[in-house]
C-alpha distance (Angstrom), angle and dihedral (degrees) to the residues before:
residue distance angle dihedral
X1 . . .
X2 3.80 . .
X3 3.68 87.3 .
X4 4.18 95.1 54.9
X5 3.98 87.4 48.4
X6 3.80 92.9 53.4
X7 4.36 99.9 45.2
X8 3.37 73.7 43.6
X9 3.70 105.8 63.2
X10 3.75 83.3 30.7
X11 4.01 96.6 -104.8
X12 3.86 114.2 152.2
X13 3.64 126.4 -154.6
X14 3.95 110.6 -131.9
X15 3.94 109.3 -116.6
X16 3.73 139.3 128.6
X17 3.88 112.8 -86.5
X18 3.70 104.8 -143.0
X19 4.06 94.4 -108.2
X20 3.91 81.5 61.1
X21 3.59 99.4 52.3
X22 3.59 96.5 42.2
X23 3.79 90.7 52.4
X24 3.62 86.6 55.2
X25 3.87 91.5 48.0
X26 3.77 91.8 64.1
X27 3.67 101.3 41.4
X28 3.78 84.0 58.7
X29 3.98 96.8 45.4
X30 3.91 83.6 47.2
X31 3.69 96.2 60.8
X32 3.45 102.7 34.1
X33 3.89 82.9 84.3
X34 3.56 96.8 52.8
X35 3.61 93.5 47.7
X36 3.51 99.7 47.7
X37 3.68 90.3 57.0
X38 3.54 96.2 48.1
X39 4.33 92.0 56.5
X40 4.04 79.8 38.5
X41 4.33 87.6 60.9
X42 3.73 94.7 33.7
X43 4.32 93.0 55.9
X44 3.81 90.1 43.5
X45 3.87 93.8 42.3
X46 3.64 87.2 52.7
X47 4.14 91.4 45.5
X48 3.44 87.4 55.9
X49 3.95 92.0 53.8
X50 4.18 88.6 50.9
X51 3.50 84.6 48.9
X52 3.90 99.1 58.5
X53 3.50 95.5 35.1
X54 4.09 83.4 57.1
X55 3.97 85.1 53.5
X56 3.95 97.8 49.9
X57 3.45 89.4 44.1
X58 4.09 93.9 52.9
X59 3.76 88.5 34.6
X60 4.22 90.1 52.4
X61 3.94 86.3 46.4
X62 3.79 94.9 56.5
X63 4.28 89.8 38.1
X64 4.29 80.7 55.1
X65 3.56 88.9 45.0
X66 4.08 100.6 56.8
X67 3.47 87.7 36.4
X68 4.06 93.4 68.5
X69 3.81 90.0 30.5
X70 3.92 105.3 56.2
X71 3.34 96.0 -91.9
X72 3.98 97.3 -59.7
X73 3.28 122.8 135.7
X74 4.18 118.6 -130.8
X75 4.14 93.2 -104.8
X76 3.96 87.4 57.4
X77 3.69 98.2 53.8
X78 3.81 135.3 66.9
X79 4.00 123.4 -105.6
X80 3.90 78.0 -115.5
X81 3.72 97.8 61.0
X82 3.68 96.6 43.8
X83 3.92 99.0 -88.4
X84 4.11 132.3 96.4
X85 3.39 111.0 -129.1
X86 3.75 98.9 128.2
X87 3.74 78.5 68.5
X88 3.90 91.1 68.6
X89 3.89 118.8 112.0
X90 4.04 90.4 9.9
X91 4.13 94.3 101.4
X92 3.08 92.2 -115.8
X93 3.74 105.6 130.7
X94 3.70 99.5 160.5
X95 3.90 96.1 63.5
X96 3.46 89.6 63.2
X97 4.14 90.4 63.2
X98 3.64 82.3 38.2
X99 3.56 87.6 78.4
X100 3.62 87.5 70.0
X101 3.13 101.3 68.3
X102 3.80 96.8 104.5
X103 4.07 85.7 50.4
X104 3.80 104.5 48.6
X105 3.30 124.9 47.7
X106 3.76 97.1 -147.3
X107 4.27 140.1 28.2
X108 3.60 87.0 -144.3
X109 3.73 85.9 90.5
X110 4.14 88.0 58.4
X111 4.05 81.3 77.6
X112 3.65 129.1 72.4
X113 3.92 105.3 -143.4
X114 3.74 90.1 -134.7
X115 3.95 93.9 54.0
X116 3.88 113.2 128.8
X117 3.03 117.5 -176.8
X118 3.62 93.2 130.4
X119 3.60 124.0 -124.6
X120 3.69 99.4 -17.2
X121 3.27 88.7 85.0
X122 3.31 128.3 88.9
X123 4.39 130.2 172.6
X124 4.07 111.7 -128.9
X125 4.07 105.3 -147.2
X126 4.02 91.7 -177.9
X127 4.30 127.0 49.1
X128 3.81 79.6 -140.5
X129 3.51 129.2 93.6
X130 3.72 97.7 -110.4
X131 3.23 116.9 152.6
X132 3.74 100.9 -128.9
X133 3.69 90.7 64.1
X134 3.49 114.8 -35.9
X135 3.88 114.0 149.6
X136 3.96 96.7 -130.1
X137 3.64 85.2 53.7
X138 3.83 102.4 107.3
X139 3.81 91.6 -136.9
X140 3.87 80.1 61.9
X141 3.68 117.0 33.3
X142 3.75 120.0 100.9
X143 3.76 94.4 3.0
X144 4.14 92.0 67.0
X145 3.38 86.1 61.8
X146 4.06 133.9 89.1
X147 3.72 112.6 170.9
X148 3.57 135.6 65.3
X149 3.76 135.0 -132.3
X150 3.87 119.9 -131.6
X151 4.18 87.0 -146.7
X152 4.06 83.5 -160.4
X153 3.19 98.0 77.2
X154 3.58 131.1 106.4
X155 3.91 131.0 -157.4
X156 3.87 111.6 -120.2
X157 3.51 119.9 167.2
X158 3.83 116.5 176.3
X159 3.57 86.3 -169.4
X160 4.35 98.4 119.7
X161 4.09 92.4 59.0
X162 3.62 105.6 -100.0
């Protein structure tokens, strides 16, 4: 009855008509897209960031390193003089970021954030061999690590004015 009185006296009730709502519906479904992509570029973008700053930081610990050993790098020395190069041709790549431990404060760096490899890998937060993720743990090792060494290379800096 309420309802005859008020289309009566020409009162509406506020409400969506159906034209409305599905006009609404599509604007929504057509910017979902756009907005996924955008978080999409903005977690990868920031991946990539993590992923550097992991390389400066390993690349800074092996500068410190042949700085304090005569400008050697740790695969050209003996385990006796401070290096690992006994370690060389054993598969084992994670001893030779092991090295670092003195230079890095963490492992987490051995790990790219965007690494997917799926559940083989696994992050090391000690250089121990702790078993709740130390790198020399064997459930750790190699697979809390994502970068290679080129075991080549040789530390030059021309930095003293030769």
């Amino acid at each position: 009855m309420m309802e005859r009185m008020n289309r009566a006296l020409g009162k509406h009730t506020p409400a969506f008509t159906r034209l409305e709502l599905l006009a609404c519906l599509c604007v929504v479904a057509l910017l979902t897209p756009i907005i996924g992509r955008v978080l999409a570029a903005s977690g990868s973008r920031a991946d990539r960031v993590a992923c550097f700053s992991n390389l400066r930081q390993i690349g800074v610990g092996y500068a410190q390193f042949g700085l304090e050993h005569g400008d050697q790098t740790a695969w050209q020395l003996p385990i006796a003089e401070g290096g690992n190069r006994d370690y060389l041709g054993k598969n084992d790549a994670f001893m030779q970021f092991a090295i670092l431990s003195n230079y890095i404060a963490s492992p987490k760096v051995l790990m790219d954030p965007a690494d997917d490899r799926g559940f083989s890998t696994r992050v090391a937060t000690s250089w121990d061999n702790h078993p709740q993720g130390g790198l020399l743990n064997s459930a750790f090792k190699n697979n809390a690590i994502s970068y290679f060494l080129g075991l080549d290379g040789k530390y030059d800096c021309n930095c003293r004015g030769q």
